[in-house]
N, C-alpha and C positions, 0 to 999 in steps of 0.2 A: 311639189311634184305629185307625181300619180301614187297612189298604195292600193294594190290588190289584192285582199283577203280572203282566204278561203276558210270559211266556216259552213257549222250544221246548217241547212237549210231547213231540217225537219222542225228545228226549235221554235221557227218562225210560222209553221205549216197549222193550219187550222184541223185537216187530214189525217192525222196519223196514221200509218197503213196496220199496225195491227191491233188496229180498236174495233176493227169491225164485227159485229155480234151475228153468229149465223146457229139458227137453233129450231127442229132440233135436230141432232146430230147425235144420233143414226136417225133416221127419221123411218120412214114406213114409205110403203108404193105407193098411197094415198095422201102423204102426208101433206099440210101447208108448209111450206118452207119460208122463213122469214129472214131477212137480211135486212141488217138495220147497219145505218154509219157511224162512224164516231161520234160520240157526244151527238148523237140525233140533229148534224148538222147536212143544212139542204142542198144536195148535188147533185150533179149527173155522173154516173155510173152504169158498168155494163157485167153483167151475170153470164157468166158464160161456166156449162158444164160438159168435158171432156170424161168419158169412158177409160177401162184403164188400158185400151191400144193408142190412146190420144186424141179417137173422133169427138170432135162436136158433137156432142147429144141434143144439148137445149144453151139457147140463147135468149137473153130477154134484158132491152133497154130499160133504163129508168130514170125519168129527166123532173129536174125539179124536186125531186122529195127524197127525204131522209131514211126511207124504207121502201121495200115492194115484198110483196109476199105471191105465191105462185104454187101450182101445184106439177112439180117437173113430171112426172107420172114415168119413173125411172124402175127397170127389173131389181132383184138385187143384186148388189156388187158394190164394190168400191169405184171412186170415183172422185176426181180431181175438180175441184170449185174454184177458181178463177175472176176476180172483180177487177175491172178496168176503171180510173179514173182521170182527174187531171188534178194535179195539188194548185197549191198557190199561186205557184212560181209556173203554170202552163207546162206542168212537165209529165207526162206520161207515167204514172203509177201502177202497182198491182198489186192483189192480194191475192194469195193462194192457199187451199188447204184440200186435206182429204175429207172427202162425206161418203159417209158409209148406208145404204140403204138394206136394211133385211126384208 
């Protein structure tokens, strides 16, 4: 017959969503911002930084590699960081955290 199991999926994920290295953090108005992937494996990924009403600030693709670095040239404030991916299994991920610029 049929058997249908449901388990982790993450265990099997190359991805992990919270490996992701963002640094640094508070950074400066000028600062380079670096975003690196888990275990410096090569994907595509999306940068996305929201203000703290929820606008779009800054957005920026990154296909093929394990990092991008960038200078978002942000006031200070707090502010919500956002990475889009896809895991193993083609399924729509994300990472989220606060980054703080003085």
């Amino acid at each position: 017959g049929l058997f249908l199991f449901d388990f982790d999926k993450t265990a099997l994920s190359n991805l992990p969503v919270d490996n992701w290295s963002i640094y640094p953090n508070p950074l400066t108005e000028e600062a380079v911002l670096t975003i690196r992937s888990p275990k410096d494996e090569i994907c595509n990924f999306t940068t996305k930084i929201f203000d703290s009403n929820g606008r779009l600030v800054h957005s920026i693709e990154t296909q093929q590699k394990s990092y991008v670095q960038f200078t978002p040239k942000l006031s200070c404030g707090m502010y919500t960081l956002k990475i889009e991916f896809v895991d193993d299994f083609n399924q729509q991920e994300y990472y989220s955290f606060k980054l703080i610029v003085l």
